[in-house]
C-alpha positions as CSV (number, residue, x, y, z in Angstrom):
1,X,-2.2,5.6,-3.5
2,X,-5.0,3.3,-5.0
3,X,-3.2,0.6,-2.9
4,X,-3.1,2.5,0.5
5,X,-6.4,3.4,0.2
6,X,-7.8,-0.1,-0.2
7,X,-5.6,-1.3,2.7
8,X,-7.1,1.3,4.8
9,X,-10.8,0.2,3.4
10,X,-9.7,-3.3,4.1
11,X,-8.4,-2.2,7.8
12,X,-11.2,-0.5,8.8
13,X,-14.1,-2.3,7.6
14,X,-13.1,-6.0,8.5
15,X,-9.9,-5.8,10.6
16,X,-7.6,-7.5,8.9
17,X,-4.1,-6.5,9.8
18,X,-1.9,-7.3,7.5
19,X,1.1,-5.8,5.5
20,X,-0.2,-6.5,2.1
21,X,-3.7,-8.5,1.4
22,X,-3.0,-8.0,-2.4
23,X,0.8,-9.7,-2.9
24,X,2.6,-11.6,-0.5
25,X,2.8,-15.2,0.4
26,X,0.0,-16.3,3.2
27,X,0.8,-19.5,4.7
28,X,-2.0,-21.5,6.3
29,X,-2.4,-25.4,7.7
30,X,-4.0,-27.1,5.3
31,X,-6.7,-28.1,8.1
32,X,-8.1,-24.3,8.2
33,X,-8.5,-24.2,4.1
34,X,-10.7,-27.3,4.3
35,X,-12.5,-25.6,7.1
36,X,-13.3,-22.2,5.5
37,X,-13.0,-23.4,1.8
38,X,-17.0,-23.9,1.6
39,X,-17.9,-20.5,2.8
40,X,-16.2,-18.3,1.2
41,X,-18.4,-15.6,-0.4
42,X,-18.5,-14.7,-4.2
43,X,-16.5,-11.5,-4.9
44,X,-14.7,-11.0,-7.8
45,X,-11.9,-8.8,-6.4
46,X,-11.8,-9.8,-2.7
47,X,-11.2,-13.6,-2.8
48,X,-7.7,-13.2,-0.9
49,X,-9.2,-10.7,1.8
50,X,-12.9,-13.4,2.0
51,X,-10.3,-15.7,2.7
52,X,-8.2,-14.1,5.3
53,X,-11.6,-12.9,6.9
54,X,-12.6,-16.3,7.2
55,X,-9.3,-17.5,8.8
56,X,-9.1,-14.7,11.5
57,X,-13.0,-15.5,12.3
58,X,-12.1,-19.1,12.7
59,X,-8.6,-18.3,15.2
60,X,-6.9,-19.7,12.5
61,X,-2.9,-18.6,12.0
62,X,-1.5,-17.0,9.3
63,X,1.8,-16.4,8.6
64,X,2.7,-13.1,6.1
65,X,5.5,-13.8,3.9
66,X,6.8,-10.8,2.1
67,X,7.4,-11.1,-1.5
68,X,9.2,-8.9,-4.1
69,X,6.9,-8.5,-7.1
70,X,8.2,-6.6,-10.3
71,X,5.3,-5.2,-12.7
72,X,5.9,-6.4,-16.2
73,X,4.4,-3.0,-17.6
74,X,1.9,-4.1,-19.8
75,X,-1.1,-3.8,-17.6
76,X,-4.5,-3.1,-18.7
77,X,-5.9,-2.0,-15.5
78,X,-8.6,0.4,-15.0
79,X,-7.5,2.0,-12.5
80,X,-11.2,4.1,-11.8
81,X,-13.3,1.0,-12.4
82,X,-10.9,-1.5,-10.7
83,X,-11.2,0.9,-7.8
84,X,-15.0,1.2,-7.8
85,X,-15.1,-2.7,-7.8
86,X,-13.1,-3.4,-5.7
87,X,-14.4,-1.0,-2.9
88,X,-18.1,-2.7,-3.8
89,X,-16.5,-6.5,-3.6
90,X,-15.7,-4.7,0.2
91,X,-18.8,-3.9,0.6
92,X,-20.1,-7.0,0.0
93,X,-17.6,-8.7,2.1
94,X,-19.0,-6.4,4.9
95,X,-22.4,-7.3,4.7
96,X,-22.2,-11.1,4.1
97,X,-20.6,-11.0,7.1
98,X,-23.2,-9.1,9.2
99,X,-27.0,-8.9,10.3
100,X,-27.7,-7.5,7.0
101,X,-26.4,-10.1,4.5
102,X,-30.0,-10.3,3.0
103,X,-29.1,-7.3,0.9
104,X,-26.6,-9.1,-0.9
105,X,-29.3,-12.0,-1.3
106,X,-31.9,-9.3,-2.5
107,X,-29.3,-7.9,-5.1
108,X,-28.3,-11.2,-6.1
109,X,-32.1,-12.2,-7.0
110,X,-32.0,-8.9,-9.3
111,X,-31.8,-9.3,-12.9
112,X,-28.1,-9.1,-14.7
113,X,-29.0,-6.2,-16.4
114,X,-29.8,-3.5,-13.6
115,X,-27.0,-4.9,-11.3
116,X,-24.1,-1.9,-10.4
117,X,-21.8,-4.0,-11.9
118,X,-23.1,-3.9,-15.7
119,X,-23.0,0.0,-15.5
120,X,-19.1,0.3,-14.9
């Protein structure tokens, strides 16, 4: 359910289309990685979807490969704070990528210790 729900976050709030953001192969020319590398945004749970963002900005193609992938069992996952990140790395993904990324600059200019991400 977690996973549905962040594919429909992921959907709705930047487009991307694809079967699974999270696992799978994504196959790119190397030409559109050195193009987008440099401007990716910092986010600690949404690299893959900052990426893929960047690529479907640019017209770049991507090709989904679907992969099987076996859980070993022996995760340590939050499931409620992984969640609440993850929606937040969203966020921020949203709003780099808009007319009001100077929020993000204004948060990142705040001090460690009163940042959302401490309190979780």
């Amino acid at each position: 359910m977690a996973g549905r729900s962040f594919d429909f976050f992921v959907r709705t709030m930047l487009g991307l289309r694809f079967t699974d953001t999270q696992c799978g192969a994504k196959i790119f020319k190397k030409k559109a990685i050195k193009q987008v590398y440099r401007k990716l945004g910092i986010t600690k749970w949404a690299f893959d979807i900052d990426l893929l963002y960047l690529m479907k900005r640019n017209n770049f193609k991507i090709k989904e490969v679907a992969t099987e992938w076996k859980e070993p069992g022996n995760s340590h996952l939050n499931l409620v704070k992984a969640t609440i990140e993850m929606f937040l790395a969203l966020m921020r993904l949203r709003l780099i990528y808009s007319p009001f990324r100077f929020v993000v600059a204004a948060y990142d200019a705040l001090p460690e210790k009163i940042k959302i991400h401490h309190k979780l």
